[in-house]
C-alpha positions in Angstrom: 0.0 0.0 0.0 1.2 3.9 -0.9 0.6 4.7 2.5 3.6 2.5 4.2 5.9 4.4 2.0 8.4 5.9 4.4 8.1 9.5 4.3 11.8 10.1 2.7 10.6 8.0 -0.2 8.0 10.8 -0.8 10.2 14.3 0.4 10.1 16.8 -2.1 14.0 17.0 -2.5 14.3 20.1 -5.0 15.4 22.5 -2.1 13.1 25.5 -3.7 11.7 25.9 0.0 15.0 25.7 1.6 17.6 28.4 2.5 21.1 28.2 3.7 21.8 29.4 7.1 24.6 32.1 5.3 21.5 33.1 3.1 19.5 33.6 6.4 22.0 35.1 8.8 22.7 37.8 5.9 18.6 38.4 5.0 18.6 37.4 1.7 15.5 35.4 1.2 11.3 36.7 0.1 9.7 38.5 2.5 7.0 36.0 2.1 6.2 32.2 2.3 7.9 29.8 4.5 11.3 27.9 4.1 13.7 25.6 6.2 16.9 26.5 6.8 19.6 24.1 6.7 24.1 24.5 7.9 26.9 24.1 6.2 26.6 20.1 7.0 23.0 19.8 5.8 21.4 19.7 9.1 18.2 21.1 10.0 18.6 25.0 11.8 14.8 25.8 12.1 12.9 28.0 9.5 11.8 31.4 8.9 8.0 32.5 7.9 7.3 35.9 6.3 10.8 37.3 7.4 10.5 36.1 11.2 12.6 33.1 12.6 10.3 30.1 13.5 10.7 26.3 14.8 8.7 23.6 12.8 7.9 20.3 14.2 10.0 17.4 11.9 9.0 14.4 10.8 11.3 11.1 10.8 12.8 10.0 7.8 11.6 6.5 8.6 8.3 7.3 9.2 5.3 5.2 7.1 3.1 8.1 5.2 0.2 7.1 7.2 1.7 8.2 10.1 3.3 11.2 8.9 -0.5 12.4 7.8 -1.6 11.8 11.4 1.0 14.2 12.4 0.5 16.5 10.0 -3.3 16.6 10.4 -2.3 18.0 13.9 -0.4 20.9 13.3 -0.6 23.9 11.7 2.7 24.1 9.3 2.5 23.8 5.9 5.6 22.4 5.3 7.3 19.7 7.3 11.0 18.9 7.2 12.0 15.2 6.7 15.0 14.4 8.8 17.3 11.5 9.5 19.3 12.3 12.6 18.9 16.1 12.4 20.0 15.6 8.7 17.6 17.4 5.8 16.6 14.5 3.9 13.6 16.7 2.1 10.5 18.7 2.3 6.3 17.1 3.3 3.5 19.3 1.7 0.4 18.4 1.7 0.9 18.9 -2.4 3.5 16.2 -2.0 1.3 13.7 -0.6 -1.2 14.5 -2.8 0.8 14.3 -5.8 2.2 11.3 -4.6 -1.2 9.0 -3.9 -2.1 10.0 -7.3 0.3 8.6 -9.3 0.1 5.7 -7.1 -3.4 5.0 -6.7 -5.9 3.7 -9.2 -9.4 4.2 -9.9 -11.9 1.4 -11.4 -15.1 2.1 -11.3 -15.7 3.6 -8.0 -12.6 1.7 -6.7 -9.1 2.6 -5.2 -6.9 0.2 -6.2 -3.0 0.5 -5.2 
């Protein structure tokens, strides 16, 4: 089933909602919109939403999608860093799991079928 998928299977990997910590420190990201921040090593530093610093709650790498969605449902981020050990393995959206489900669900008349 798509939903045991661990959630680093999934991550959105393309870095467009992450900043380096240099890029931060020195104020050179949007005014707007939400984006992790990663170090020099590639480890998680926190994130910064419309200009002001912010922590996000992460999500285990190893994590099956089904639980991932339970702790997303909880929150109210709209973006979830994937990490293994601290490590940025990659970005949750909802988008992402959406995206995701669909290409790996099928429809048959009126049935899911994975």
């Amino acid at each position: 089933s798509p939903w045991q998928t661990a959630v680093d299977v999934i991550a959105d990997q393309s870095q467009k909602c992450v900043i380096s910590k240099s890029t931060y420190e020195a104020g050179l990201f949007p005014e707007k919109g939400t984006f992790v921040i990663k170090d020099k090593r590639n480890m998680y530093s926190g994130a910064v939403k419309d200009g002001k610093f912010i922590e996000l709650k992460t999500l285990d790498n190893h994590i099956p999608l089904f639980k991932a969605t339970e702790q997303i449902h909880s929150c109210e981020q709209d973006l979830f860093p994937v990490v293994k050990s601290d490590n940025l393995i990659g970005i949750i959206t909802y988008q992402v799991i959406v995206d995701f489900l669909k290409s790996n669900i099928r429809l048959e008349n009126g049935v899911v079928h994975s």
